[in-house]
TORBAVEX-859283 format. One record per residue: residue number from 0; x, y, z of N, C-alpha, C in turn; residue in one letter. Coordinates in pm, 1 decimal. Layout:
<nodes>
num;n_x;n_y;n_z;ca_x;ca_y;ca_z;c_x;c_y;c_z;residuo
NUM;X;Y;Z;X;Y;Z;X;Y;Z;A
...
</nodes>
This chain:
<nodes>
num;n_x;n_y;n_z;ca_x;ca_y;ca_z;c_x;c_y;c_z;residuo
0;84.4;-118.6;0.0;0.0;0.0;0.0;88.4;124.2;0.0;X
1;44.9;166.5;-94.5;117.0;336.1;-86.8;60.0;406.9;16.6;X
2;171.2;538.3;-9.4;117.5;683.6;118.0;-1.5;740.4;98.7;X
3;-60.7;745.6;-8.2;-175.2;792.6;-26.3;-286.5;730.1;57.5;X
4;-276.3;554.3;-1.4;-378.5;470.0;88.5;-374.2;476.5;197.3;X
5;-234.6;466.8;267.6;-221.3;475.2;424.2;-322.4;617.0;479.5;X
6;-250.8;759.2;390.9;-348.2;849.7;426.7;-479.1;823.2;440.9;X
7;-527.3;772.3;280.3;-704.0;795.4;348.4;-695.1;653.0;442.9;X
8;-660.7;552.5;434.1;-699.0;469.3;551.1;-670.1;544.2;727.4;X
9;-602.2;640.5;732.7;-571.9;709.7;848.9;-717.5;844.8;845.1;X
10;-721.3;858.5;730.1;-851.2;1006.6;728.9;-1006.7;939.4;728.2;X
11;-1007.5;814.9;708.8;-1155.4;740.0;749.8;-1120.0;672.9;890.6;X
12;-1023.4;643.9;963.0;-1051.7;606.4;1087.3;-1082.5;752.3;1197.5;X
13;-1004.6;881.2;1128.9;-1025.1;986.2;1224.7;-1235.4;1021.0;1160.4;X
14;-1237.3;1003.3;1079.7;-1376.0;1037.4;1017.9;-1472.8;917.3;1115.6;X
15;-1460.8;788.5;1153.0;-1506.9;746.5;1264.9;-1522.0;819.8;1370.5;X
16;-1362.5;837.8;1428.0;-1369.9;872.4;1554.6;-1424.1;1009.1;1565.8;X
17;-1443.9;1078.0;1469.5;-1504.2;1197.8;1512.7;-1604.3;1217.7;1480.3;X
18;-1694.5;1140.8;1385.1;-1837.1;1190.5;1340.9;-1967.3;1210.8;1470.3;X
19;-2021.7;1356.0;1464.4;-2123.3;1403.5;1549.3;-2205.7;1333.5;1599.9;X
20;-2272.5;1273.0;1433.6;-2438.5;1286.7;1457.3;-2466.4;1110.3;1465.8;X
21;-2373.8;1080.7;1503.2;-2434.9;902.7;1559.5;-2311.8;852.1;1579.7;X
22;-2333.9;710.0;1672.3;-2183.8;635.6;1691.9;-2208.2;503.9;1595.5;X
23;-2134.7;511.2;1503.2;-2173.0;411.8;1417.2;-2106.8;280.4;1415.8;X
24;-1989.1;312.8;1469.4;-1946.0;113.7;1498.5;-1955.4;102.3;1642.7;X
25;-1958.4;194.8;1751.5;-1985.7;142.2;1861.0;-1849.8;217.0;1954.2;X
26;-1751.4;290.2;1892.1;-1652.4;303.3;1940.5;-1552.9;451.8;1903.4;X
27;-1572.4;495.8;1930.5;-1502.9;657.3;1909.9;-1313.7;656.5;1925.5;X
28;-1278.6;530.6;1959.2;-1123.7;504.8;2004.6;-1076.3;500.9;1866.1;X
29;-983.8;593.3;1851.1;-901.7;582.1;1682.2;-824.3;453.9;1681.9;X
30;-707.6;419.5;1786.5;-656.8;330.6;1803.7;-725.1;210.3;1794.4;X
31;-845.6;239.2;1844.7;-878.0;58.4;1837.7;-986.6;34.1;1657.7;X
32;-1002.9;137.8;1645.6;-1069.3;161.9;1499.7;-951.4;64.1;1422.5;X
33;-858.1;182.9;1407.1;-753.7;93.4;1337.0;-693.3;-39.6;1365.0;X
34;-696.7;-57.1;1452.8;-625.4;-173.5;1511.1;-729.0;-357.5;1486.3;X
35;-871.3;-291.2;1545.8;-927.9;-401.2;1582.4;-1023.2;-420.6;1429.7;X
36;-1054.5;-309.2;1371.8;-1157.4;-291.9;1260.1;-1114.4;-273.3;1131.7;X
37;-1015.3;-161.4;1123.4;-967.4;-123.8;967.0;-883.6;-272.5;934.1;X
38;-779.9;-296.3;1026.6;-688.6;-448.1;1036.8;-765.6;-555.9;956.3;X
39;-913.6;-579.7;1061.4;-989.2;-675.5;1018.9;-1040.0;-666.7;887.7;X
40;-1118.9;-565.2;840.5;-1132.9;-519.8;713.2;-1049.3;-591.9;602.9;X
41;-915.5;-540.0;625.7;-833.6;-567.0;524.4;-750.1;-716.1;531.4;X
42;-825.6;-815.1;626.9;-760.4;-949.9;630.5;-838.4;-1056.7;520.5;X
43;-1011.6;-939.0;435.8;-1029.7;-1025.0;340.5;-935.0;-986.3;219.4;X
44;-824.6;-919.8;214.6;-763.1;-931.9;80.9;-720.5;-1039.2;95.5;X
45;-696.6;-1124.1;161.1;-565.9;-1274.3;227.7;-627.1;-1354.6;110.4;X
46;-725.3;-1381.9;90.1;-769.9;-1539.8;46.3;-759.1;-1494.4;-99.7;X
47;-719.1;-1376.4;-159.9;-699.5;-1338.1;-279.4;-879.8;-1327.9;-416.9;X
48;-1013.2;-1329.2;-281.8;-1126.9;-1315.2;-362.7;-1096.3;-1216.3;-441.0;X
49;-1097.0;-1029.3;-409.4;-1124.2;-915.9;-430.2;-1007.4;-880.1;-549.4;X
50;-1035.9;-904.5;-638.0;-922.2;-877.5;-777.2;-963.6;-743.7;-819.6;X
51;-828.1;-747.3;-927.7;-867.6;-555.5;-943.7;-999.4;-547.4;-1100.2;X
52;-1059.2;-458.4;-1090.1;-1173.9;-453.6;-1195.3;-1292.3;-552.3;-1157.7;X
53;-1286.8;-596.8;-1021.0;-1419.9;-669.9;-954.0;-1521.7;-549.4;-932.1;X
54;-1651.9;-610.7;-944.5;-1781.7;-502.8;-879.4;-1833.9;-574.4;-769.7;X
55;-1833.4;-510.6;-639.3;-1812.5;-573.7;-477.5;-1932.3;-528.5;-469.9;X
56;-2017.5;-591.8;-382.1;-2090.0;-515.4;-336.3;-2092.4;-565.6;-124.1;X
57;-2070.4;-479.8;-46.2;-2096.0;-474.4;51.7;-2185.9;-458.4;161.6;X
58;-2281.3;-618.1;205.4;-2420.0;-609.5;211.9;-2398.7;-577.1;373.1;X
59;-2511.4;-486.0;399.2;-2520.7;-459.4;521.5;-2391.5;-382.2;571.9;X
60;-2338.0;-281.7;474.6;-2194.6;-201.2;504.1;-2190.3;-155.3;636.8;X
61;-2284.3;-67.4;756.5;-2265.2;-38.6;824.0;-2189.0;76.8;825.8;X
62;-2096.4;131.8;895.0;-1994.2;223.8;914.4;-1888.4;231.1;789.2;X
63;-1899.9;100.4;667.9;-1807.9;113.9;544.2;-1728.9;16.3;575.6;X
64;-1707.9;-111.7;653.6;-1588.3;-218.3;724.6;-1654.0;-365.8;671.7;X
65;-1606.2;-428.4;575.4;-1513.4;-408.0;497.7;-1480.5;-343.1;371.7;X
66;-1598.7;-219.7;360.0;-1623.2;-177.8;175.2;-1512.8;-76.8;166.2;X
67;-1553.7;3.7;269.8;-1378.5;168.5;253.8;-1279.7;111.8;246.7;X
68;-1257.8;47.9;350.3;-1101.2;-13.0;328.6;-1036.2;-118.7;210.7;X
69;-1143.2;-166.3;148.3;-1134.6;-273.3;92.0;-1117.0;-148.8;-50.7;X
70;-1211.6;-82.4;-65.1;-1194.1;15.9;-169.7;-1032.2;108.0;-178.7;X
71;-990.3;153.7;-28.5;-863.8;184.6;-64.7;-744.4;155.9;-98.9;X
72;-789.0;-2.0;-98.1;-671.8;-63.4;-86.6;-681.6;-118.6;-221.6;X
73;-775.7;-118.2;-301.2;-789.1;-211.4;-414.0;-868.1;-76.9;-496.7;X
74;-815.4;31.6;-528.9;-859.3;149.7;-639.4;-967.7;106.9;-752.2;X
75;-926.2;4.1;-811.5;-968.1;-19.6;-951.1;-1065.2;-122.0;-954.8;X
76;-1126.4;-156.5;-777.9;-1243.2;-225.8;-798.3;-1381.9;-149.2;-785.0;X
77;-1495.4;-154.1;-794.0;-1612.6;-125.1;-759.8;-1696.5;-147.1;-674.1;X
78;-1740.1;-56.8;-571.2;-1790.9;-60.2;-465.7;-1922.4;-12.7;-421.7;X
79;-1998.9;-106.3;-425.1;-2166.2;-80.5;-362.6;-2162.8;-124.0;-188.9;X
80;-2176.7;-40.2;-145.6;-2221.6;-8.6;14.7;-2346.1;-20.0;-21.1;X
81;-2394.5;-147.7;68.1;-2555.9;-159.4;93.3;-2565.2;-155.1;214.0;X
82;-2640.9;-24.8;271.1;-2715.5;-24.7;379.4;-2848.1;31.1;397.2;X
83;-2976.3;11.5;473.6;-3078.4;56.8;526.7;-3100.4;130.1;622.1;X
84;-3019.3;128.2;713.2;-3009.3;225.7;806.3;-2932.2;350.7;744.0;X
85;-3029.8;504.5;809.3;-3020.5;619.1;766.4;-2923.2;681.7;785.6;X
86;-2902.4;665.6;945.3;-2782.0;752.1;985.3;-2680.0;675.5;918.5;X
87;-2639.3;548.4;898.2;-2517.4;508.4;850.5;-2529.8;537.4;681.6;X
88;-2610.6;526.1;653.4;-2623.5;583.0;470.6;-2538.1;731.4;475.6;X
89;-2636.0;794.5;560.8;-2542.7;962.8;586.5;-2422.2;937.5;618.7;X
90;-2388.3;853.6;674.6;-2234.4;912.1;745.6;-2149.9;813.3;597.4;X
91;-2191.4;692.5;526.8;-2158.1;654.1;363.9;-2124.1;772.4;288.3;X
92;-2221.8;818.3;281.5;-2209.4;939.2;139.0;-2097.6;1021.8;176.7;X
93;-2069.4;1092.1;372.9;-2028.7;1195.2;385.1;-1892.2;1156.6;399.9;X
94;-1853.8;986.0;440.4;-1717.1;941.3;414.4;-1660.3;952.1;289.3;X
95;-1762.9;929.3;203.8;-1737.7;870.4;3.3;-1666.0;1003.3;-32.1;X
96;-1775.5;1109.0;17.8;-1723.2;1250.3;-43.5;-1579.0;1307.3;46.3;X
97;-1562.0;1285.4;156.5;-1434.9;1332.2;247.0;-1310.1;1273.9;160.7;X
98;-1329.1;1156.7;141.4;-1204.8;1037.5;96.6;-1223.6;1051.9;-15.8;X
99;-1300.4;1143.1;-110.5;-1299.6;1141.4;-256.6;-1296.3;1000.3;-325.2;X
100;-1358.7;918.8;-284.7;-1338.9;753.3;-365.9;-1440.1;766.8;-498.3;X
101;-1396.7;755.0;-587.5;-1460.2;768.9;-687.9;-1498.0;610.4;-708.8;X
102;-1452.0;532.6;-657.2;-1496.4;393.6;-681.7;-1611.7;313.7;-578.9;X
103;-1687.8;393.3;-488.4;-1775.0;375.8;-466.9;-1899.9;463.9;-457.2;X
104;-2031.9;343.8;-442.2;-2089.8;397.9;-423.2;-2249.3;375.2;-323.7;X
105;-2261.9;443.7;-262.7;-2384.1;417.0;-194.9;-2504.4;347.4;-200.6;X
106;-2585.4;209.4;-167.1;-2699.2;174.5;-160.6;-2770.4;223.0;-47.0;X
107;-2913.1;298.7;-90.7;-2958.8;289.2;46.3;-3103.5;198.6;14.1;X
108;-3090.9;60.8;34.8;-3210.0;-25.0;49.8;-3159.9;-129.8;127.6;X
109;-3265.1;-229.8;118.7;-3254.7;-362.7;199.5;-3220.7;-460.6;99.1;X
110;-3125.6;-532.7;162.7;-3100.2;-625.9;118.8;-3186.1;-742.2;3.9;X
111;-3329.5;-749.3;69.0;-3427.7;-847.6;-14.1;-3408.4;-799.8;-115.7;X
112;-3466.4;-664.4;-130.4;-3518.4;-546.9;-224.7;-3377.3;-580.8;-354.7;X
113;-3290.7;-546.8;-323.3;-3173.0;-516.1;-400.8;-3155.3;-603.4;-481.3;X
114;-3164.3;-742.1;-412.8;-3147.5;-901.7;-487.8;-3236.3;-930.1;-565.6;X
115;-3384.3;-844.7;-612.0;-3483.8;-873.8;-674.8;-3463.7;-778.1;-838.3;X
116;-3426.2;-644.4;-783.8;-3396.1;-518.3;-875.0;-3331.6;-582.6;-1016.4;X
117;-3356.4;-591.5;-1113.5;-3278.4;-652.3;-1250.8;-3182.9;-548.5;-1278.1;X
118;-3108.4;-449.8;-1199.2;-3023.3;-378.8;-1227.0;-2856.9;-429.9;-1132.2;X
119;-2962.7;-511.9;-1010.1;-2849.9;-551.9;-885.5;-2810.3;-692.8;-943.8;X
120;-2955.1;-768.6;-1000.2;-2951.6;-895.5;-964.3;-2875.1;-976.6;-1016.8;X
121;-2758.8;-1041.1;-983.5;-2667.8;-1113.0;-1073.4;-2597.1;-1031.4;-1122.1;X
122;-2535.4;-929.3;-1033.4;-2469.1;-794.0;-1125.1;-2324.8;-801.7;-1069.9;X
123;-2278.8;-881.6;-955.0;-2191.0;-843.0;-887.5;-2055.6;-954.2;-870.6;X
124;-1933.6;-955.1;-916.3;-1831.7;-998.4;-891.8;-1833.5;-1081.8;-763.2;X
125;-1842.5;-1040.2;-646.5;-1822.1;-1081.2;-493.8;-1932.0;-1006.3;-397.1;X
126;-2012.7;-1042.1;-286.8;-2025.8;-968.1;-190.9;-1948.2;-991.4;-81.7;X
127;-1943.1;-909.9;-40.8;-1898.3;-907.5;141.9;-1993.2;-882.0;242.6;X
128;-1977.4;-982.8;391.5;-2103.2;-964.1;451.7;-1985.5;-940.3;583.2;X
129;-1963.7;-835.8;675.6;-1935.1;-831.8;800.5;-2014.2;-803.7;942.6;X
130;-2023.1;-933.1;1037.6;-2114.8;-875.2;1168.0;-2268.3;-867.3;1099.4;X
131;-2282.4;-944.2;1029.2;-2422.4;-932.3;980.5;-2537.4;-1013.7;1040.3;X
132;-2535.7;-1134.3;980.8;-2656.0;-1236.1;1062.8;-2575.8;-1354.2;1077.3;X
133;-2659.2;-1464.3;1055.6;-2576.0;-1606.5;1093.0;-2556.8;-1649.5;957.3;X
134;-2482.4;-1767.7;944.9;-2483.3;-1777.8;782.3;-2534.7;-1805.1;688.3;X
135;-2649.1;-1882.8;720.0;-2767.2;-1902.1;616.2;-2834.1;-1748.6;575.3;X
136;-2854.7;-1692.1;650.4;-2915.2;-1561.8;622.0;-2816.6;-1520.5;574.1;X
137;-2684.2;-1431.2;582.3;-2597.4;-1396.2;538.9;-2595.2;-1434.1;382.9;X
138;-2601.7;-1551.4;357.9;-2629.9;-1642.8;245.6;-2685.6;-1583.3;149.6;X
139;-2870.5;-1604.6;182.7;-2968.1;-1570.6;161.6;-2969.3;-1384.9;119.1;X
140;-2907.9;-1330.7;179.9;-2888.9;-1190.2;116.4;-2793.9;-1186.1;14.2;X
141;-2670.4;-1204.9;48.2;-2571.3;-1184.4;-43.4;-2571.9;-1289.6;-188.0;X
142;-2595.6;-1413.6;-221.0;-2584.2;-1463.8;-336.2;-2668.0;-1424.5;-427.2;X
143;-2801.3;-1334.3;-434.2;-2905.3;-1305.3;-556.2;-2807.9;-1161.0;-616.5;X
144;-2743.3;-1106.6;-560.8;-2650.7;-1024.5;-646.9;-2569.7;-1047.0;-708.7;X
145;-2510.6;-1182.8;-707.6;-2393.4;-1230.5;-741.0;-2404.3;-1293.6;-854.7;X
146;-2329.5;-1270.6;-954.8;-2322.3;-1356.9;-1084.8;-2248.3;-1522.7;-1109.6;X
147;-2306.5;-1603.2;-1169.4;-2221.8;-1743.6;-1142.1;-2120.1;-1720.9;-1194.7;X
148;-2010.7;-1770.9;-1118.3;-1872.8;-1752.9;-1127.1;-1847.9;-1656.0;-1034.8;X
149;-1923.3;-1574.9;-949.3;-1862.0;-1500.0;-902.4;-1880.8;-1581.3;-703.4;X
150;-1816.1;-1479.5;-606.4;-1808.0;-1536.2;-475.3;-1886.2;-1451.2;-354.3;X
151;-1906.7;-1528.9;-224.5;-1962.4;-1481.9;-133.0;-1813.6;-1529.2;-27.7;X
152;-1822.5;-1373.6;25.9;-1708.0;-1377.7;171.7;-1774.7;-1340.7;266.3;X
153;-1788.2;-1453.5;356.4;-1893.2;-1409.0;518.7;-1764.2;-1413.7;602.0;X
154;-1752.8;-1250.6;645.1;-1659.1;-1251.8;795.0;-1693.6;-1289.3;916.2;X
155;-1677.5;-1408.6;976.2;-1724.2;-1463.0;1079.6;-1628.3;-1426.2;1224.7;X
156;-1681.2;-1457.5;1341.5;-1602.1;-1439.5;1454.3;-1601.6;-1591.3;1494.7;X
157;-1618.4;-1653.8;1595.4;-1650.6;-1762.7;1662.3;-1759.7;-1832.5;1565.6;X
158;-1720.3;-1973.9;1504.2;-1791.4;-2064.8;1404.5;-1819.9;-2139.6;1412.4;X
159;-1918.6;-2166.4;1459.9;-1970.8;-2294.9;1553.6;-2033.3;-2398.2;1407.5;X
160;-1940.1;-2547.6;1476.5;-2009.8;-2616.0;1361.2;-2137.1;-2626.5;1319.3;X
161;-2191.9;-2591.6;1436.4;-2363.3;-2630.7;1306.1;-2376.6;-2531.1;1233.0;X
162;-2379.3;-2378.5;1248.2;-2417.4;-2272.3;1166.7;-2325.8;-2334.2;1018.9;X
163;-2178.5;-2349.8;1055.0;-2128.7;-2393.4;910.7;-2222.8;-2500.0;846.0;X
164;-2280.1;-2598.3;920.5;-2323.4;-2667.4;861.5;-2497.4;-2646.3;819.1;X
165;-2536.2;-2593.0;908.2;-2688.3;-2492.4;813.7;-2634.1;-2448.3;732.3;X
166;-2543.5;-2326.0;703.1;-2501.1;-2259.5;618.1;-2492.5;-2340.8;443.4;X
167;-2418.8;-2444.7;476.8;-2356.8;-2540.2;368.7;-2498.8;-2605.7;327.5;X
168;-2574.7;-2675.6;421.8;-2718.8;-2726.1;376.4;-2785.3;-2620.9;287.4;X
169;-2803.9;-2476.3;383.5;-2864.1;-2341.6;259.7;-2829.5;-2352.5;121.3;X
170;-2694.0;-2333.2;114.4;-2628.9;-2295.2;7.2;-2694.6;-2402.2;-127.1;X
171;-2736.1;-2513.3;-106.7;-2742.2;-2603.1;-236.8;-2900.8;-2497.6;-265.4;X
172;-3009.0;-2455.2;-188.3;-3082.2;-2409.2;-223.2;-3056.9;-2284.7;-311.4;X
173;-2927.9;-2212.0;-296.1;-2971.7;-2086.2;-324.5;-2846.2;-2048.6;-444.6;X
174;-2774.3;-2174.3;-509.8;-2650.4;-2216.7;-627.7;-2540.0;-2225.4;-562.0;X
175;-2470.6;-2185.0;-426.8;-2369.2;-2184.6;-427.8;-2310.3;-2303.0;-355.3;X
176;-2175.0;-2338.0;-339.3;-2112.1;-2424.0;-278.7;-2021.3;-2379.2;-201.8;X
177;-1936.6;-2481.5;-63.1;-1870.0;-2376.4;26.6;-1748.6;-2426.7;-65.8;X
178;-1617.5;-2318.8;-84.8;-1484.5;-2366.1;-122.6;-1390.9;-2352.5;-22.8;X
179;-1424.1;-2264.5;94.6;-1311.5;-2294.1;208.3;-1324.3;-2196.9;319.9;X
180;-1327.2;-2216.1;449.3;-1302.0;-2136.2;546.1;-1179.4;-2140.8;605.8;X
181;-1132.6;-1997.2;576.3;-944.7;-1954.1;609.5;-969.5;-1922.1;724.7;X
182;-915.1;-1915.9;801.6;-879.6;-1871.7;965.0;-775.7;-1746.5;934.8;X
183;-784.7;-1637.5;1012.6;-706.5;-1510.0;991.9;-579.7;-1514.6;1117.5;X
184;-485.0;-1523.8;1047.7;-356.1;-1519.8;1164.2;-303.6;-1364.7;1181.2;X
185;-310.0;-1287.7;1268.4;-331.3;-1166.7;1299.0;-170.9;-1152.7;1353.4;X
186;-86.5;-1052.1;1293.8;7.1;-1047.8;1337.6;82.6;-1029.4;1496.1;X
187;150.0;-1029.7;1517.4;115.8;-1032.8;1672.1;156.4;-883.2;1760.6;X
188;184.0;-809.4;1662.2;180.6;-655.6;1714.2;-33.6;-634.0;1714.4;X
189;-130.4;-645.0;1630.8;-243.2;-671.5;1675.3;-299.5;-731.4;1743.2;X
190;-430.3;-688.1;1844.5;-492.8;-728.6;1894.7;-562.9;-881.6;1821.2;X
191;-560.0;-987.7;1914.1;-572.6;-1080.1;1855.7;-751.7;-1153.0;1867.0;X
192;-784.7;-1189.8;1780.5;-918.9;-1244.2;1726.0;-971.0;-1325.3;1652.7;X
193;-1087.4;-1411.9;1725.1;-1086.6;-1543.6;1638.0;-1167.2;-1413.3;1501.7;X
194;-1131.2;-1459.8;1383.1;-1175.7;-1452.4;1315.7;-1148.7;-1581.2;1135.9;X
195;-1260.0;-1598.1;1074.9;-1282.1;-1668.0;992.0;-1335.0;-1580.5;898.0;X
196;-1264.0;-1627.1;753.7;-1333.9;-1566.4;614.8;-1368.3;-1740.0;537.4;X
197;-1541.2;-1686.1;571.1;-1624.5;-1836.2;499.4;-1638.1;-1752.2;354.7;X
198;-1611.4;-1865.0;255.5;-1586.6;-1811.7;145.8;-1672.6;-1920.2;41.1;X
199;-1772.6;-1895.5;-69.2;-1866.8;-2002.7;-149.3;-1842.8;-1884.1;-226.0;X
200;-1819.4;-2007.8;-327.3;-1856.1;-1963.1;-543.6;-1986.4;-2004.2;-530.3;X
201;-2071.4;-1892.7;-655.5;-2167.9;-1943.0;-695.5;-2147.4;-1996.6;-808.8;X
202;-2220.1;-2118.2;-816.8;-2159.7;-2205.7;-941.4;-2341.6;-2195.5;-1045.2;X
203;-2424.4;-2151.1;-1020.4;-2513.2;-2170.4;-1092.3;-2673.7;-2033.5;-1065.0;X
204;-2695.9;-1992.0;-1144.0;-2828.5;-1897.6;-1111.6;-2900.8;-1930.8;-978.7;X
205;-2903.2;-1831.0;-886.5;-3021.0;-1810.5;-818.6;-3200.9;-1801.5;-808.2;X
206;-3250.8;-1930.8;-797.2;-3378.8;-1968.5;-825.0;-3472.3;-1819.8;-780.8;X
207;-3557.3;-1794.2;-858.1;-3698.2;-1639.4;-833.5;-3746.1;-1659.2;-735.6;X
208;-3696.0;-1768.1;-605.4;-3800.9;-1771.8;-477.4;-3725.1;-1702.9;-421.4;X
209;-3575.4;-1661.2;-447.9;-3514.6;-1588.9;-365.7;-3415.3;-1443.1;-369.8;X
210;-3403.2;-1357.6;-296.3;-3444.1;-1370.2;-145.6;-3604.8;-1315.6;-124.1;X
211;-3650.2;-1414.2;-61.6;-3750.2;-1407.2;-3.8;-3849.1;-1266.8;65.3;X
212;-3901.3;-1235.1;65.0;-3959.9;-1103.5;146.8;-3907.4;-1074.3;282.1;X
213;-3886.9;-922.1;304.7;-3816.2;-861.0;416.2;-3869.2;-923.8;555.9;X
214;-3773.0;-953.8;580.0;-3806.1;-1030.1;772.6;-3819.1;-1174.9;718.8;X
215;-3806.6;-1243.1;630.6;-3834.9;-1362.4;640.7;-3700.2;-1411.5;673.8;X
216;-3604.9;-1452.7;596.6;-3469.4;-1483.4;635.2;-3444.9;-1540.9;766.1;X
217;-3406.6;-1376.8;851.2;-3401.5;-1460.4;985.6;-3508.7;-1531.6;1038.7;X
218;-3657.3;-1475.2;989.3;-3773.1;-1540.3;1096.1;-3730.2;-1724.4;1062.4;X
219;-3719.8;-1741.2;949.1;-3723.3;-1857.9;901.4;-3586.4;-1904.9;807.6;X
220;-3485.9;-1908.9;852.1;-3337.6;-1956.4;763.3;-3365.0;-2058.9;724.0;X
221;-3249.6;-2109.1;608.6;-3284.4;-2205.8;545.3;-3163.4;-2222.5;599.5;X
222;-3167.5;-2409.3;543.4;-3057.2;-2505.5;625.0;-3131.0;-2520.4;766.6;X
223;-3232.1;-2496.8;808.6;-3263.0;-2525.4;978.4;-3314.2;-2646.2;987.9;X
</nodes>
């Protein structure tokens, strides 16, 4: 990473720690922004999904972790931040425009919604899902954007075998297959964390039952 990236990766963690009008990851500490979050962010470049001239889309972006960082570090890919929540849409746009990223850009809908749209659907290289739901749901949102051939990266914390294994049951419903869960070895100047990047190709179209209508997912996951 060049000085530039380092910069804006240093001018979106102070743009955390200082934004007014909501606390959007939970934590106003610059140090631990960078340390525990931007770090994590950037441990999905490892498994080598996110290539350059990919169109990402980042479901359930939140605060921008893993879409900003993933965007600064990788210029020449394309970046859809999907979120529903307002205040974090606002504080999206007002990061996009601070950091000048011309390579992303803002969703503000829900997830169902997006996967149905013939402009989203099957439009997208990779999603990324961080801190989102469990993995069938996770699933269930992120693969109707995704084009066959392209991948789903669920950042997991603690992975308890059955969710992998709902997860893996989901997946035959909805085209994809699992190809591998990497474990993240965190250098040891960082704070250390279980973390896992669950990673499925979609190998075939996403059937019109899905995703399903808003609230269904979690009420009712598949693989249960």
């Amino acid at each position: 990473m060049n000085h530039s990236q380092l910069s804006s990766l240093s001018l979106y963690a102070d743009l955390l720690a200082t934004y007014e009008l909501a606390n959007i990851i939970g934590t106003k500490d610059r140090e631990k922004i960078i340390l525990e979050h931007l770090s994590d962010s950037l441990s999905c470049l490892a498994p080598g999904c996110v290539r350059s001239g990919d169109s990402v889309i980042d479901v359930g972006a939140g605060g921008g972790l893993p879409g900003v960082p993933l965007s600064i570090a990788s210029p020449k890919i394309h970046m859809s931040l999907l979120e529903a929540a307002q205040k974090k849409v606002r504080f999206l746009e007002y990061a996009r425009l601070e950091l000048g990223l011309e390579n992303i850009e803002v969703l503000d809908d829900r997830a169902e919604d997006v996967g149905r749209k013939p402009e989203y659907r099957e439009a997208f290289d990779l999603a990324t899902a961080r801190a989102l739901a469990s993995l069938p749901v996770v699933l269930e949102y992120c693969t109707p954007p995704v084009r066959p051939g392209g991948a789903i990266l669920a950042m997991k914390g603690r992975l308890p075998e059955e969710e992998l294994a709902q997860g893996v049951e989901a997946s035959g419903d909805l085209g994809v297959e699992l190809r591998e869960v990497k474990k993240v070895d965190f250098i040891a100047q960082l704070p250390q964390k279980e973390r896992s990047l669950v990673i499925f190709d979609k190998v075939h179209a996403t059937s019109g039952r899905f995703p399903r209508r808003v609230g269904i997912a979690k009420k009712r996951p598949l693989g249960l």
